[in-house]
C-alpha positions in Angstrom: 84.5 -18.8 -7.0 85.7 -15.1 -7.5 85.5 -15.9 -11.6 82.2 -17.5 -11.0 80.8 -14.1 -9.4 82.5 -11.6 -12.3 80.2 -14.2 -14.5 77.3 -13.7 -12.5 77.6 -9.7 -12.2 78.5 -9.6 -16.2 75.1 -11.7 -16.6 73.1 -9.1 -14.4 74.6 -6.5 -16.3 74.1 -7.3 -19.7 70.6 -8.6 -18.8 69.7 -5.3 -18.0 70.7 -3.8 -21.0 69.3 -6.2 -23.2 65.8 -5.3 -21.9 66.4 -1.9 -21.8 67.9 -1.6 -25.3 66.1 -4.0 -27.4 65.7 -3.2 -30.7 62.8 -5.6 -31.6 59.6 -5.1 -34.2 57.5 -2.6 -33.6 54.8 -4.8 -32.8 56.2 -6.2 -29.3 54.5 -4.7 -26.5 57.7 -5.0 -23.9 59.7 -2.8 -26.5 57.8 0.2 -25.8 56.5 -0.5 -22.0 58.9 -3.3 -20.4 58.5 -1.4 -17.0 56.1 -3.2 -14.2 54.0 -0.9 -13.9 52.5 -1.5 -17.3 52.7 -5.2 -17.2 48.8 -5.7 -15.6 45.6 -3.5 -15.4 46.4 -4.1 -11.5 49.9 -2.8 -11.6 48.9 0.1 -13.6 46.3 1.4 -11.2 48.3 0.5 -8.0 51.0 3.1 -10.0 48.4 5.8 -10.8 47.4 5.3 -7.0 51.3 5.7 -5.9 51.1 9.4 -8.4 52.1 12.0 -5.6 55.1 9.7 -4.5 56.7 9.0 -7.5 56.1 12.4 -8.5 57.6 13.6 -5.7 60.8 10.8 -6.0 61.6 11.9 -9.5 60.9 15.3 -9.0 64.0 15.7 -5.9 65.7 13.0 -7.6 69.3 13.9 -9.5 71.4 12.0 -12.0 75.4 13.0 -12.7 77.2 13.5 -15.0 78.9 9.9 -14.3 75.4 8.2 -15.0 74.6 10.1 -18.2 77.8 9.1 -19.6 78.3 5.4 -18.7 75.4 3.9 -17.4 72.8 5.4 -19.5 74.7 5.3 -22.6 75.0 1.2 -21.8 71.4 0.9 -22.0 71.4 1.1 -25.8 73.2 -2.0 -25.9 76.0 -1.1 -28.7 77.7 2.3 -28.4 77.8 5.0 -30.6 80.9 5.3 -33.1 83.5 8.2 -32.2 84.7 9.4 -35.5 84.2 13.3 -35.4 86.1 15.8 -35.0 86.6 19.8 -34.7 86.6 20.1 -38.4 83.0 17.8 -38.8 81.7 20.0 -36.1 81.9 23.4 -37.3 80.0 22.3 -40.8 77.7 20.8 -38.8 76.7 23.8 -36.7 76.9 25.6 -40.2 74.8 23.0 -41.9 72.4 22.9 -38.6 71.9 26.7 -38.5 72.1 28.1 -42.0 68.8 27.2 -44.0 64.8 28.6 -43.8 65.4 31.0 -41.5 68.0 33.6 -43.8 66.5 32.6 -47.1 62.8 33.1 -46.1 62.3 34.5 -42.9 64.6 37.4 -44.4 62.1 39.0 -46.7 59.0 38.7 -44.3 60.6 40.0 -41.1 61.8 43.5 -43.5 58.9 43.5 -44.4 56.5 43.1 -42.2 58.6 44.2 -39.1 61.8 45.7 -38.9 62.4 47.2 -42.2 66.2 48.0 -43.2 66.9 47.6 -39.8 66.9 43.7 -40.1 70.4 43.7 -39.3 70.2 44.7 -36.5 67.4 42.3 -35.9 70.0 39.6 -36.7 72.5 40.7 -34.3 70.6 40.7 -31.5 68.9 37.2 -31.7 72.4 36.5 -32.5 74.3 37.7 -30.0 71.4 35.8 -28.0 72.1 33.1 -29.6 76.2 33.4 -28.9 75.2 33.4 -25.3 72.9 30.3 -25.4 76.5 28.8 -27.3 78.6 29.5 -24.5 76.5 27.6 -22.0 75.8 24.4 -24.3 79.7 23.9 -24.8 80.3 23.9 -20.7 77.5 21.3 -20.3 78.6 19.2 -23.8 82.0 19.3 -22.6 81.4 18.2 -18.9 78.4 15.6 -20.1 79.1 14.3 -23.5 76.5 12.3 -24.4 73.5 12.2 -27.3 70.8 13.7 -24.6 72.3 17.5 -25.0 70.0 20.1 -22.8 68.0 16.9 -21.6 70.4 15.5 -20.4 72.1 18.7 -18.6 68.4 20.0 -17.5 67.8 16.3 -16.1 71.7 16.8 -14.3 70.8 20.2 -13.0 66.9 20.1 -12.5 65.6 16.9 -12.3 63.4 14.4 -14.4 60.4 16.3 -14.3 61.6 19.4 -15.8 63.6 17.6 -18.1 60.7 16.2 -19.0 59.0 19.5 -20.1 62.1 20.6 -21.7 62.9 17.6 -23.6 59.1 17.7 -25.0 59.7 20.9 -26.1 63.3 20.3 -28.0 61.4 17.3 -29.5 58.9 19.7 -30.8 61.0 22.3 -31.4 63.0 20.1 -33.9 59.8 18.5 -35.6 58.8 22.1 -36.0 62.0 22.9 -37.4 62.5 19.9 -40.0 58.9 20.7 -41.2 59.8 24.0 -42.2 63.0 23.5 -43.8 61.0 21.0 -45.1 58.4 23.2 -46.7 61.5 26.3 -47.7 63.5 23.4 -49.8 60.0 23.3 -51.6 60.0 27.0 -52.3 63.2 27.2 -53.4 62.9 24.2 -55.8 59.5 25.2 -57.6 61.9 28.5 -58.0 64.2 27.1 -59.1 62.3 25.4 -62.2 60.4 28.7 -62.7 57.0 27.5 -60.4 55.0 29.0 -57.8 55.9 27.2 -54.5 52.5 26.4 -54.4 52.5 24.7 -57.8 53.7 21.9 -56.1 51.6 21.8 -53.5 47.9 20.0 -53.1 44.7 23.0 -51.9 42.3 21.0 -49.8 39.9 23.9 -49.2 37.7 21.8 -46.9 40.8 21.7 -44.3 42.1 25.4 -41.9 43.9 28.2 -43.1 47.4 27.8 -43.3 46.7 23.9 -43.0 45.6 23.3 -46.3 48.1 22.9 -48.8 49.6 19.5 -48.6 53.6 19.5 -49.6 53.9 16.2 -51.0 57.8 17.3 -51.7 58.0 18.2 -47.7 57.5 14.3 -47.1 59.9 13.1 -49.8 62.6 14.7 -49.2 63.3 14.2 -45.4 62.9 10.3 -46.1 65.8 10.3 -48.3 67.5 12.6 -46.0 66.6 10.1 -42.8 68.2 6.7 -44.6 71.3 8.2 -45.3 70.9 10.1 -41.6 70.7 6.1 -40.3 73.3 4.3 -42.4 76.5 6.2 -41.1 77.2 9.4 -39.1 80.6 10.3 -40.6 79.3 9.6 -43.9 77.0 12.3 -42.7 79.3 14.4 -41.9 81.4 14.1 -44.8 78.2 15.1 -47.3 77.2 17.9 -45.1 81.1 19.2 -45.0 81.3 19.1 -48.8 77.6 20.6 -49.3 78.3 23.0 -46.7 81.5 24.6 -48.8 79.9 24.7 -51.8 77.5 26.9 -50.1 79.6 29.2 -48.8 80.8 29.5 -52.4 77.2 30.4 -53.4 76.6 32.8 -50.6 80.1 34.8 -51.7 78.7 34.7 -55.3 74.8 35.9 -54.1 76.4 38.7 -52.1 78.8 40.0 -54.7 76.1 39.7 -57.2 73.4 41.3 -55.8 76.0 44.7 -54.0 76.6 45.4 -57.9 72.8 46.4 -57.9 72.9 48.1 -54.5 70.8 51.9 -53.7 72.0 53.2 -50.7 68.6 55.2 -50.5 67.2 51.9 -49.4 68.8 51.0 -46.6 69.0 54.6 -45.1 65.4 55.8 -45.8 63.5 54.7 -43.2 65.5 52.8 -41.9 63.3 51.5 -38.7 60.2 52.2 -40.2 58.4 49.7 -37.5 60.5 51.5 -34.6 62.2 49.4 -31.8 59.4 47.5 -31.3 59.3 45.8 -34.8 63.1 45.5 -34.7 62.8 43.1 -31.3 60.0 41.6 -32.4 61.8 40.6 -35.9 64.8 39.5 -33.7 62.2 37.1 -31.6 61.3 35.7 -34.8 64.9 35.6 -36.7 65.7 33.6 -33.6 64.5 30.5 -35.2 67.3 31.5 -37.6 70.1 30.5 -35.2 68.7 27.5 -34.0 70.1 24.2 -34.8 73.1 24.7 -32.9 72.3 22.2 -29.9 72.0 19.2 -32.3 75.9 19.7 -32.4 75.9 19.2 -28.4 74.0 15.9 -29.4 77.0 14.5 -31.1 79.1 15.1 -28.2 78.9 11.1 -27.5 80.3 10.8 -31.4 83.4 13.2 -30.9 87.0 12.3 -30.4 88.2 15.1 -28.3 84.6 16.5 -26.8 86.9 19.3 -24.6 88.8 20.8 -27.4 86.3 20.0 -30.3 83.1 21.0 -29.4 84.5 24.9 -28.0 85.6 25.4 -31.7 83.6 23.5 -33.4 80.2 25.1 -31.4 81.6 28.3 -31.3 83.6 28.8 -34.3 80.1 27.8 -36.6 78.0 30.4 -34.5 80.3 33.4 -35.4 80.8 32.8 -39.1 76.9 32.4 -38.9 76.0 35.7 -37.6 78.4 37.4 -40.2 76.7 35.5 -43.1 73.2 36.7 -41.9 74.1 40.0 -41.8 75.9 40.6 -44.6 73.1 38.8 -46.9 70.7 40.8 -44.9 72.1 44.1 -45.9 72.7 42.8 -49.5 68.5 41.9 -49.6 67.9 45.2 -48.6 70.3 47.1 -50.5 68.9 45.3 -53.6 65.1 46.2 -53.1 63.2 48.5 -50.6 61.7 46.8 -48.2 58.3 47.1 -49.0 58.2 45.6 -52.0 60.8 42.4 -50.9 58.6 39.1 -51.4 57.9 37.3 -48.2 58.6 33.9 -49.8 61.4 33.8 -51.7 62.7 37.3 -51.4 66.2 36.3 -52.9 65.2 34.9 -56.1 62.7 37.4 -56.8 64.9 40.3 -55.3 67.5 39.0 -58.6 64.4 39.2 -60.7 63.3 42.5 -60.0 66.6 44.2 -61.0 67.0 41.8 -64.2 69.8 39.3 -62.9 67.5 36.2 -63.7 70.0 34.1 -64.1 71.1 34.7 -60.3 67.7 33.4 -59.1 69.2 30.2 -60.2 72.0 30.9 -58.1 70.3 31.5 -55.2 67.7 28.8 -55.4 70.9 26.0 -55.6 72.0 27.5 -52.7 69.0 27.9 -50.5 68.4 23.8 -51.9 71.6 22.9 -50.6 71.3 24.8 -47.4 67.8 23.2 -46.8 69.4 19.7 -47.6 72.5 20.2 -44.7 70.2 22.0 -42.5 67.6 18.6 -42.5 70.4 16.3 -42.3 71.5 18.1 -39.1 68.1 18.2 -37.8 67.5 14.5 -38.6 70.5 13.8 -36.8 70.4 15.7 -33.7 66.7 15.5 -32.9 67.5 11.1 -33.2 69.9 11.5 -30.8 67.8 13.5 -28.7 65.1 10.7 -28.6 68.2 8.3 -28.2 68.6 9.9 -24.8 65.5 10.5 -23.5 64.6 6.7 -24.2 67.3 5.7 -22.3 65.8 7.2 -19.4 62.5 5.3 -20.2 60.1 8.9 -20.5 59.7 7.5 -24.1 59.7 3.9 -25.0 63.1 2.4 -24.4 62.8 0.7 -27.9 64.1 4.3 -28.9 67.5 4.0 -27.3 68.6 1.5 -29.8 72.0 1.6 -31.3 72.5 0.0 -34.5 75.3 -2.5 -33.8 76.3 -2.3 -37.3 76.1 1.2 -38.3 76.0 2.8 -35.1 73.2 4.6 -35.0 70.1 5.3 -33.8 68.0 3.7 -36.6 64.9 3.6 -34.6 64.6 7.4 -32.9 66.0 8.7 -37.0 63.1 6.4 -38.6 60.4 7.8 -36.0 61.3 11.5 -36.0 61.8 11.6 -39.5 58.2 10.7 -39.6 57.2 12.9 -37.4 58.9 15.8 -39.4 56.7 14.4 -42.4 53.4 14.6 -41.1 53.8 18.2 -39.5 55.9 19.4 -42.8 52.8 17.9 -45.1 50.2 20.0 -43.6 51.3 23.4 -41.3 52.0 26.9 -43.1 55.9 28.0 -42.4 54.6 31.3 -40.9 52.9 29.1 -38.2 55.4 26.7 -37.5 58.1 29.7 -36.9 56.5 31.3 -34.3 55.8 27.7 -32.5 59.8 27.3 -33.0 60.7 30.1 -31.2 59.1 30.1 -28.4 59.8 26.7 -27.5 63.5 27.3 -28.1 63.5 30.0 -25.9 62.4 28.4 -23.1 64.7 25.7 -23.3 67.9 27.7 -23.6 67.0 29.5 -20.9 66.6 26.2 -18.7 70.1 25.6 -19.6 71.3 29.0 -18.6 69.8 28.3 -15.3 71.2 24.8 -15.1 74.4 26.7 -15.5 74.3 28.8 -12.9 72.9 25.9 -10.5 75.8 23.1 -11.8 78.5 27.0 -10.7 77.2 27.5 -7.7 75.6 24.7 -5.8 76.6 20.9 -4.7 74.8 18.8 -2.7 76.9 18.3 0.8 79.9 20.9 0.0 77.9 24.2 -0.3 76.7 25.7 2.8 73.1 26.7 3.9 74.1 30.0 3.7 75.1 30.0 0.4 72.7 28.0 -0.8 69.8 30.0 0.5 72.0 33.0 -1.2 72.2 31.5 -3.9 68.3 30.8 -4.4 67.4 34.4 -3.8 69.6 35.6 -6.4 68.7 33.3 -9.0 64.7 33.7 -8.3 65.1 37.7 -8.5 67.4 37.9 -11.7 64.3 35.2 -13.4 61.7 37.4 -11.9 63.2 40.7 -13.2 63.7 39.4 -16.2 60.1 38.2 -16.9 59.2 41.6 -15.5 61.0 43.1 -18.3 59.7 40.9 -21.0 56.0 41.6 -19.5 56.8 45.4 -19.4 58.2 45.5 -22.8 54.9 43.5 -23.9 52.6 45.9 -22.6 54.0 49.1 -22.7 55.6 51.7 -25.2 57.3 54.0 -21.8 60.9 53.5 -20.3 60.5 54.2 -16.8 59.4 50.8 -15.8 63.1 49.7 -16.8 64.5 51.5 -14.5 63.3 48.8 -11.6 63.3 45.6 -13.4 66.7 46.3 -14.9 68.4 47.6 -11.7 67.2 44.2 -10.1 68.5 42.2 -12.4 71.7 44.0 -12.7 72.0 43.9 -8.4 70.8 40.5 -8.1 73.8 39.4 -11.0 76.6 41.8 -9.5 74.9 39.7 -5.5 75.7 35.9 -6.9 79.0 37.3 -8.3 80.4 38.9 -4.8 78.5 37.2 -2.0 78.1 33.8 -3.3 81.1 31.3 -3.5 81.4 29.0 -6.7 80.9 25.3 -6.0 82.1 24.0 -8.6 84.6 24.4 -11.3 84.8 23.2 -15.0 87.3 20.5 -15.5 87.3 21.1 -19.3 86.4 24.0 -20.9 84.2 26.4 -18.6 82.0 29.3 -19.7 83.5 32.9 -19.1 81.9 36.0 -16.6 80.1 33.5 -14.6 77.3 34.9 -13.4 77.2 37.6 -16.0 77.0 35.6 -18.8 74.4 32.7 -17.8 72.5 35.8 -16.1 72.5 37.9 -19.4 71.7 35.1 -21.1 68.1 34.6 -18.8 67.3 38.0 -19.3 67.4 38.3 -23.2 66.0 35.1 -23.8 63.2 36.4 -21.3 63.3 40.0 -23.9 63.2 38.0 -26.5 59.9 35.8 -25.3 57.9 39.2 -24.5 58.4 40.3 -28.5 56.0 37.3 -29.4 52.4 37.0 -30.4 49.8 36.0 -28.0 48.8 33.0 -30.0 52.0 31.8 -30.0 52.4 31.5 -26.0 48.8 29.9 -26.4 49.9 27.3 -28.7 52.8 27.0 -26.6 50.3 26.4 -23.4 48.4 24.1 -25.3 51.4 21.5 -26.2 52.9 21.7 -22.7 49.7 20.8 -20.9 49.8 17.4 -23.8 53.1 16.7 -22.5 51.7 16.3 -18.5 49.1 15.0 -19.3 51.6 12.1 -20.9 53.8 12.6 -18.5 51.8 11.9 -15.3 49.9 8.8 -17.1 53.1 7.1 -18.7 56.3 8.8 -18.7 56.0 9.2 -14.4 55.8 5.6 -14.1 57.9 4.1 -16.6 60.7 6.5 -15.6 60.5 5.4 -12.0 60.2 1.5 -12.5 63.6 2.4 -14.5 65.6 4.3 -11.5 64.0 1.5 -8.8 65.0 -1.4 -11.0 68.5 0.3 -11.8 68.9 1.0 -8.0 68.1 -2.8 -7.6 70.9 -4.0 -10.3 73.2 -1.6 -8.1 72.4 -3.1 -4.7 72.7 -6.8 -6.0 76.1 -5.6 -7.7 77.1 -4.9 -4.1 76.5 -7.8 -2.8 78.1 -9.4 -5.1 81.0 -7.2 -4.9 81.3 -8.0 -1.0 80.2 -11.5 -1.8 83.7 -11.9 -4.0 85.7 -10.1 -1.4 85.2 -12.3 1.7 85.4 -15.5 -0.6 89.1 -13.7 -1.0 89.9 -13.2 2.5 88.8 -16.7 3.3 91.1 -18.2 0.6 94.2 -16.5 1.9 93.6 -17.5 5.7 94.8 -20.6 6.0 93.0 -24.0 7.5 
């Protein structure tokens, strides 16, 4: 009898899974909505009439870190293969990070913003970036698992934020495939002595900056998808050898291009946009340094997640930053920055002072670093859909692990399409500015998961401190949107003096008068509060620097994703929690079932 019940809860179990993590034909309605409220007209209005409850149930509702690590990661029926390590990591963040952003957003942001002063452009959105690092690897470390920020927002927050956020990284990395996308077309027409355009289709009948089709922008990410899906350490093993040669080329392009440098362009003017154009250049030169949180999406592929992701995550963002900055001060040593091309101001920089064979050069390197950079995309934004179709907000079809190869064919074969159809059509100076904002706001979701996941747990921190804790948090956000706004709006300083001192108090508050809840058990950040906190408040600087049109765009996308959210991903999300809280309950009985069958086999007749 006791063997009989194991049977029966085995059977339950891996019934479950199999209907959460089929990876049927596209064509079968139950792989995309298996949940009950989509299996009748009836059931589907009886949901929409049940929208306030549900809302409310998911939006109090938390998962933990236990569920995002085993029972979610069942659902996709086969796991995913563990075969990275430290090493595999680090050239991953490089190959993630290092592509469109240096080799083209370079030349347009001295030019058009900050001047010489790009460098210091770089280091801030850097040293932004460098704080965003540091609360990833806490989270990746404590929740290892393929959702990365969704999965710690979802911990932290709840669905329904996660939700919002999740969107977002989803368009953030479609945004940010396309436009590698588009670069490794740049760079390749330049390289065979063609106009990027050359290659590219004018349909004058469709919008500016929409109508010049990059056939080569769809090509290319397909290859780079297939051999995304076949094997991840082969993956790794191509991006760590692609990813060395690059750093040969970038040694090469540097050395190479300081034999032509005038000091008299870097010094002249060298802020000729002021502090404005420099912060707003760092805004956008933030889309340089993303990529990094697809290596928090491989944390369910890592060996060692508590020592290998720390060095792997942090290790890749510091050799990063130096890189930028030191080809940045090459570019503009090279050329002054009025006259640097806005599209491939390497090459052409070479050109310009007769070193035409080092366009060549640079174009094999900017080719290989939009190659890594798509392959790291491809990956991580898979593995992002991987997670968040576990959790039913997109079809569960998604969650799929290859048995054989141990990937996620289906999420890599659906955002590589995705990355296609955007990368065809949309200018790079567009897509940019959508990428940073949206990134933005995510890291500083996870910054503020930080600080929650620190400082509160549910039945061990007091009212007190919880209501302490609140107030804190809600005045450093609100002083540091007040910055942003202030900064946005005016050219004075005084206005500083408040929002800054808030913030400052309200950090210095949750440090003294606030006791931590919570511990890391791995790897923890370090200068808790001050860190998370400082974090919040540049990513909130950083936000104010952008274009109207981009917040709009922005706006416009978000209110897609409710709309979405409150007609599907609502209900499919709670038929998944109910029926998993069912599967629970009936393991229970079975569980108690199987334990008086014991104690009436040992009592004798």
């Amino acid at each position: 009898m006791m063997e009989s019940g194991n049977d029966n809860q085995r059977s339950l179990t891996t019934t479950t899974v199999v209907k959460r993590g089929r990876s049927g034909c596209f064509c079968r309605k139950e792989d995309f909505f298996p949940e009950e409220s989509f299996q009748s007209l009836n059931n589907y209005r009886k949901a929409l009439g049940e929208t306030k409850m549900r809302f409310i149930d998911r939006f109090t509702t938390r998962s933990n870190a236990e569920q995002e690590v085993n029972e979610m990661t069942d659902i996709s029926q086969h796991q995913m293969k563990k075969t990275l390590n430290w090493w595999d990591l680090i050239w991953f963040g490089f190959g993630a990070v290092f592509g469109a952003g240096i080799f083209v957003l370079t030349g347009l942001e001295a030019n058009r913003d900050a001047g010489p002063a790009i460098i210091i452009s770089f280091l801030v959105s850097g040293v932004s970036a460098m704080l965003c690092v540091f609360c990833y690897t806490e989270f990746a470390c404590e929740i290892p698992v393929a959702g990365g920020s969704f999965a710690y927002i979802r911990v932290e927050l709840g669905d329904f934020l996660a939700f919002i956020a999740a969107g977002n990284i989803l368009f953030e990395y479609i945004v940010g495939g396309a436009s590698v996308a588009r670069t490794w077309t740049s760079y390749f027409a330049t390289f065979l002595n063609y106009h990027p355009d050359d290659f590219r289709i004018h349909v004058p009948a469709l919008a500016e900056n929409f109508n010049r089709l990059d056939p080569l922008a769809v090509a290319i990410p397909i290859l780079i998808g297939i051999f995304a899906a076949r094997s991840t350490k082969g993956s790794s093993r191509f991006n760590s050898v692609a990813a060395i040669v690059n750093v040969g080329v970038i040694v090469l392009i540097i050395a190479a291009g300081l034999r032509h440098a005038n000091t008299d362009n870097f010094t002249t003017n060298f802020a000729p946009y002021g502090p404005r154009g420099v912060f707003t250049a760092s805004a956008v030169l933030f889309f340089s340094y993303i990529g990094f949180d697809a290596v928090a999406t491989m944390a369910e592929e890592t060996k060692n997640p508590g020592k290998d992701i720390p060095i792997g995550l942090l290790g890749s963002m510091s050799f990063i930053i130096c890189v930028y900055c030191a080809l940045s001060v090459t570019l503009c040593l090279m050329q002054s920055y009025t006259v640097i091309d806005i599209s491939a101001p390497f090459s052409l920089a070479f050109q310009a002072v007769g070193m035409n064979w080092a366009k060549y050069l640079v174009a094999i390197g900017a080719v290989i670093g939009m190659s890594t950079n798509l392959l790291a995309n491809i990956i991580g934004q898979a593995r992002y859909f991987t997670h968040i179709g576990r959790t039913h907000m997109a079809p569960p079809w998604l969650a799929a692990i290859n048995e054989k190869t141990g990937t996620p064919v289906n999420a890599t074969i659906v955002m590589t399409l995705a990355n296609c159809i955007v990368g065809l059509f949309t200018d790079l100076s567009i897509l940019s500015n959508l990428l940073s904002i949206a990134t933005l706001f995510i890291f500083t979701l996870v910054a503020v998961s930080l600080l929650i996941r620190r400082y509160y747990l549910a039945g061990e921190t007091s009212n007190a401190d919880r209501n302490k804790f609140i107030g804190f948090l809600v005045m450093i956000v609100l002083s540091s949107i007040a910055t942003s706004i202030y900064w946005a709006v005016s050219n004075g300083w005084v206005g500083y003096i408040p929002t800054v001192s808030i913030w400052f108090l309200s950090t210095l508050g949750l440090k003294l008068m606030v006791k931590q809840a919570r511990q890391p058990k791995l790897w923890g950040v370090p200068l808790v509060p001050w860190l998370p906190s400082a974090t919040i408040a540049m990513n909130m600087f950083l936000l104010g620097s952008l274009d109207a049109a981009s917040f709009i765009r922005f706006g416009i996308w978000t209110a897609i994703l409710l709309v979405y959210y409150f007609l599907v991903g609502l209900h499919a999300s709670y038929d998944s929690a109910k029926e998993v809280s069912r599967g629970k309950e009936e393991d229970a009985k079975l569980e108690n079932l199987e334990a008086g069958q014991s104690v009436t086999a040992v009592i004798p007749a």
